[in-house]
C-alpha positions in Angstrom: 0.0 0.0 0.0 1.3 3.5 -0.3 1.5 5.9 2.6 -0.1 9.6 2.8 3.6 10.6 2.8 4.5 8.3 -0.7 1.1 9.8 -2.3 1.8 13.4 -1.3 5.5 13.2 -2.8 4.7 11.6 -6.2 1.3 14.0 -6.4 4.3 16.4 -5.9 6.2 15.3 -8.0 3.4 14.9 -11.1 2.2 18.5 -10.7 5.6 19.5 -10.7 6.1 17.5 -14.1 2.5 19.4 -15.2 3.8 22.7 -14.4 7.0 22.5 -15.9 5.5 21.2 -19.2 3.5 23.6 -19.5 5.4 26.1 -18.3 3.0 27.8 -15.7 5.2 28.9 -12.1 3.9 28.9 -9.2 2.6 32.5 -8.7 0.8 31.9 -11.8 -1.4 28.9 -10.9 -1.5 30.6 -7.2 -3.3 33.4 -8.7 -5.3 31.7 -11.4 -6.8 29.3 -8.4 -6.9 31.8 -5.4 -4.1 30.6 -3.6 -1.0 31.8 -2.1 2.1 30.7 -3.9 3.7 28.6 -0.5 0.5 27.1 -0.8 1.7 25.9 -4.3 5.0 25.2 -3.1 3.6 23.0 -0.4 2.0 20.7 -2.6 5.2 20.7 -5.2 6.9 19.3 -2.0 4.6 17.1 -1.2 3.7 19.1 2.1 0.4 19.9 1.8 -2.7 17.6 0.8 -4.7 19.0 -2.0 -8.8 18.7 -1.6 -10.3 16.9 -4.8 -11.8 20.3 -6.0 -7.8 21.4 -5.9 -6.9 18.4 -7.8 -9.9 19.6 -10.5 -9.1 23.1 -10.7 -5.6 21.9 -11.4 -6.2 19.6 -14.2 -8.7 22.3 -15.4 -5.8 24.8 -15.6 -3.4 22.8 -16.5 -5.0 21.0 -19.5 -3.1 18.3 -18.0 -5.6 14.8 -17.2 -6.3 13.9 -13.5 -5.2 10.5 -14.0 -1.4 11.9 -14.7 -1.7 13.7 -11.1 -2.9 11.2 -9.3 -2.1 8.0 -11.1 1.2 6.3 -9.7 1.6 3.2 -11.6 0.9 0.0 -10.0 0.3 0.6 -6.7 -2.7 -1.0 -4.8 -4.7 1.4 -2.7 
């Protein structure tokens, strides 16, 4: 199974990916979805857990697919 902690850095890590592609920083998508930019940087870090409406609002944005933020290969929930 994968811990909280394993989710939050590969969530991270994806959105990360997401942001770079499309090259979006992080005051950018802080402003586009009402949030403060440490708020940004806590879930690059894997610090913070977003809410599912985060995780939409994200995709949204992003044009990126919820799948590739939240999809870690094999693992078994």
């Amino acid at each position: 199974f994968m811990s909280e902690v394993e989710w939050l850095r590969n969530f991270g890590n994806a959105l990360t990916e997401a942001m770079e592609y499309t090259n979006t920083e992080q005051a950018e998508l802080a402003d586009i979805l009402g949030m403060s930019q440490s708020s940004i940087s806590r879930l690059m870090n894997g610090q913070q857990m977003p809410d599912i409406r985060t995780i939409l609002l994200i995709a949204h944005e992003l044009d990126w697919h919820v799948d590739d933020l939240t999809n870690f290969g094999d693992y078994v929930f």
